[in-house]
N, C-alpha and C positions, 0 to 999 in steps of 0.2 A: 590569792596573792596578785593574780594577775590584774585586778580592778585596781587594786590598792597604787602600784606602780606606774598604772595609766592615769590615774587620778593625779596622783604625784609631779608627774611629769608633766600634767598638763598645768597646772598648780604655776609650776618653779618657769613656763613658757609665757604664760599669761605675765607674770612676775617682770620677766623681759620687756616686755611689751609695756611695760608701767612708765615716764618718764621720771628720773631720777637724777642726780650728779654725775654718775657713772656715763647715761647717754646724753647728758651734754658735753661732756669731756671727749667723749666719740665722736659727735657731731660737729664738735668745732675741730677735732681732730683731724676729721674726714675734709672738711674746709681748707683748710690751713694752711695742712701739709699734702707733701708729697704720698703715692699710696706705698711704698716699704714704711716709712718713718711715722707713717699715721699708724701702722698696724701693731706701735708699740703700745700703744695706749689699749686696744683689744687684750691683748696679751699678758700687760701688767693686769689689767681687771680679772682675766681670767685665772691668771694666777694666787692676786689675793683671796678670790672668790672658792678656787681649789685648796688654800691653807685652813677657811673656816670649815668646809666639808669634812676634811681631815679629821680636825679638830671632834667637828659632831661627831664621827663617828668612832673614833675611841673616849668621847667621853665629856672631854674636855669644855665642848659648848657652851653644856650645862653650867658650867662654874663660870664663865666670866661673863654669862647675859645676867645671872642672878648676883654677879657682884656690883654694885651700885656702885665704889670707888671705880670697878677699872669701865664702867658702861660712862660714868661720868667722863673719864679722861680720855675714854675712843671721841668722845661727842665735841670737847672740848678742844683735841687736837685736830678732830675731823674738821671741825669749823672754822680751826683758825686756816686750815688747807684751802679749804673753800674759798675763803675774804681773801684771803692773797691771790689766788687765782682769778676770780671777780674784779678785785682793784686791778690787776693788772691788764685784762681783757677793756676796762673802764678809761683808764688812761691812756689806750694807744689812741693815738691822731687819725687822722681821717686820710691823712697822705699816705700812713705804712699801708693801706692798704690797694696802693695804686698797682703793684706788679705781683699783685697776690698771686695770678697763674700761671706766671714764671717763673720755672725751675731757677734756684738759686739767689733770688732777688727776692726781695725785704717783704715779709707779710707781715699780718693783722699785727704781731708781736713787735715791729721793728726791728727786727731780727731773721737770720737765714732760716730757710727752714728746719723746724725743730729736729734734731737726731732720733734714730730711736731708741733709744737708752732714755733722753732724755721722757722720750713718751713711756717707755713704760715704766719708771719709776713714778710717773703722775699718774696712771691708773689704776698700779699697784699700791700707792698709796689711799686716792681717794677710794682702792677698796675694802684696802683693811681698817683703814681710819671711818669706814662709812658703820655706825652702830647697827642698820638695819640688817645688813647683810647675817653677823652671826646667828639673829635671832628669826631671820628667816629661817636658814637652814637646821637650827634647831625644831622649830615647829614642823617643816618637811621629815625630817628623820627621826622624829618622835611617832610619825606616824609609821616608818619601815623597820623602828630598829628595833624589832620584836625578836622569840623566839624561832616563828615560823620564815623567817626570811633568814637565809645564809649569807653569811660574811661576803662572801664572793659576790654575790645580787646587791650588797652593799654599797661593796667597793663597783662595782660596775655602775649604777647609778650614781654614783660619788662622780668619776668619768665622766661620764655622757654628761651630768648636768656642767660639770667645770667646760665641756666641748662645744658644748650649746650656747655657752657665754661668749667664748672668742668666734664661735662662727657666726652666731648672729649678729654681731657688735663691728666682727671684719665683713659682713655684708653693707653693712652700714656705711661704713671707711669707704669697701670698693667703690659704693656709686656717689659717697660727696665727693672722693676723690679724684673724680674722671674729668679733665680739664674742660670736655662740654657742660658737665654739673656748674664747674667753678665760672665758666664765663656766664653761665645763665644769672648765678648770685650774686657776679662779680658787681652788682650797682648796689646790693642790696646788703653783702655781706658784712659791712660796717654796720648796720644797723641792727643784723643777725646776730654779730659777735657781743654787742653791747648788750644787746636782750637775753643771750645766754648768761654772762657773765652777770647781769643781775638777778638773775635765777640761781645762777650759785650763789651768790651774795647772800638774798635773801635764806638760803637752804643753808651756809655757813652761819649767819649771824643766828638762825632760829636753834642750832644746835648749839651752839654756846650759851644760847641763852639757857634754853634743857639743860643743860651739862650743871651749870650754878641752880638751877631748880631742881635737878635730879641729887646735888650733891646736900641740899640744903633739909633733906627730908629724916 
């Protein structure tokens, strides 16, 4: 059992380490804002990320990665999340970003800096709306949720993995967050935030596109 969990674990760390929506939304989070208000965007991922685990493991998973309507409309909502988030990071000017590393004055968004509510309902979004995530943790829990593993080593691994998402994701936050991080970007950030934001773009528009390919089968 003991191999099984460490395989597991190391599985769901590598996974981290992948770039995806979720570490662009941290990355520009970590930028942006301030470091409490950036750590809502860690927080809300880890939490969506803690509802799919749930899910796998009373059962649940299984049914909405094999349902093709509801994988279509995670992909579809996910995507339109994404292109609004893209256009938006797209259309700020080049000026919002003059006092980006001062507290309280206008960043990348033309706007104060983001609350965080406001951040974690963005990362709790882009993670339950992200289709990969359920279908991860199904293939990870497919592989422990046998007889020979008790409920309890489960649910523990359920934990640690939902733990490992906010602490490495608020690793993340800590160091873009640190005002020497932001004055080092600060020439470049504008061009950072553009290139992320087209990376959602792209990653939004590809899953809508899925979403009408997946729905059409």
């Amino acid at each position: 059992m003991t191999h099984i969990l460490i395989t597991v674990i190391l599985a769901h760390f590598l996974a981290l380490l992948s770039p995806g929506p979720d570490f662009l939304l941290v990355v520009r989070s970590g930028i942006r804002n301030s470091k409490l208000n950036a750590l809502g965007v860690p927080l809300g991922i880890a939490i969506g990320n803690g509802i799919y685990i749930f899910l796998c493991l009373i059962g649940v998973g299984a049914i909405l990665t094999t349902s093709i309507v509801v994988m279509s409309v995670m992909k579809f909502l996910g995507g339109l999340f994404l292109t609004y988030l893209a256009f938006m990071a797209i259309r700020a000017k080049k000026s919002d970003y003059t006092d980006l590393v001062k507290e309280g004055k206008k960043n990348a968004v033309g706007v104060k800096d983001s609350c965080f509510l406001r951040g974690f309902m963005t990362g709790f979004i882009s993670a339950i709306m992200n289709p990969k995530n359920p279908i991860f943790y199904l293939s990870i829990f497919s592989v422990v949720l046998t007889d020979g593993i008790v409920l309890p080593v489960k649910i523990g691994l359920g934990v640690w993995m939902m733990s490992v998402v906010f602490i490495w994701d608020s690793l993340i936050v800590y160091v873009l967050s640190r005002d020497v991080v932001k004055r080092y970007f600060s020439k470049v950030i504008y061009y950072i935030d553009k290139f992320t934001g087209a990376l959602l773009g792209v990653i939004g528009l590809s899953l809508i596109k899925s979403a009408f390919a997946r729905s059409r089968l």
